[in-house]
C-alpha positions, 0 to 999 in steps of 0.5 A: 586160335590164340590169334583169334583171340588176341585180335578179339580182345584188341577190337573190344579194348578199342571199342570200349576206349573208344564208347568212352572217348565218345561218350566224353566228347558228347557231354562237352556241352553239358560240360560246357553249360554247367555255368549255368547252375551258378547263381547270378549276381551272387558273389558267394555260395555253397554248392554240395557242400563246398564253399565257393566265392568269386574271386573277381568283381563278377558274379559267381555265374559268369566266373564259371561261364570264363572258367568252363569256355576255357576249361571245355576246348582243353579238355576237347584238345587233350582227348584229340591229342591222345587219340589222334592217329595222324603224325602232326598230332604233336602240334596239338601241345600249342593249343592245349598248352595255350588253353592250359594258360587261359584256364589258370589264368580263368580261376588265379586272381593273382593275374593281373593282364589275363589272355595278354602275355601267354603267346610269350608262354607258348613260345618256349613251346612251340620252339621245341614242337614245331621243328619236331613235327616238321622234321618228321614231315620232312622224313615222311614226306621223303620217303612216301613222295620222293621214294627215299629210304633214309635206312638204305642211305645209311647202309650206302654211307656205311658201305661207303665209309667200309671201302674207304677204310679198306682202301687206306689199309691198303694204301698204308700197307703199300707205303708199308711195303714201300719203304722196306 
């Protein structure tokens, strides 16, 4: 029964987190389209009480238009990223962290060459993901292609490196027992 009743609380949990991961993909457009509520051809504003003012020489609605068409696929990326079951969901770091870029680089006024230079930034990046994912595409691919089980391999090698060490006692004693 206490079976039971821990598989009933995981199919709830799951589909609890999965409504609100559903229910955050389907807003996406709205998300998307917020841009919209900007004035156009404003430069400063107040919205809810908040204070808000372009910081480039375009108006408020097409700055929030730059903010959300980087801000909405990063946030699209993220919740793949933490709900994606697949073994190369690791890659999906490059695009979050490229979209990561952009999006700083959509509301920092302080950049001068905006989508320019973050490929520079991803390198770093990608020189730690890319091998990682592959490495475990190798092991994968390993075991379920070519059958190999690299835990038996090991035991082998272990057992391997056993006789050897046995045979050198062996050898030694016999050295041992040869000079005496």
């Amino acid at each position: 029964m206490s079976s039971k009743n821990t598989t009933s609380r995981k199919e709830k949990k799951s589909l609890i987190i999965g409504s609100v991961v559903a229910v955050f993909i389907a807003i996406s457009p709205y998300i998307f389209y917020l841009y919209e509520s900007f004035p156009k051809g404003v430069y400063s504003t107040e919205i809810l009480g908040i204070n808000i003012q372009s910081r480039f020489e375009i108006d408020l609605n097409t700055q929030a238009w730059l903010f959300f068409s980087k801000f909405v696929p990063l946030y699209l990326f993220i919740l793949w990223f933490f709900t994606c079951k697949h073994w190369w969901y690791h890659v999906l770091l490059i695009p979050i962290a490229m979209y990561v870029f952009q999006t700083f680089s959509a509301i920092n006024d302080n950049i001068q060459y905006t989508d320019e230079f973050e490929i520079f930034l991803l390198i770093p990046i990608m020189m730690i993901v890319i091998p990682m994912v592959y490495l475990i595409r190798i092991k994968l691919f390993d075991r379920f292609v070519y059958g190999i089980d690299l835990r038996k391999i090991d035991e082998e090698l272990e057992k391997y490196d056993a006789l050897e060490q046995e045979l050198e006692r062996e050898v030694q004693f016999y050295d041992y027992k040869k000079n005496t």
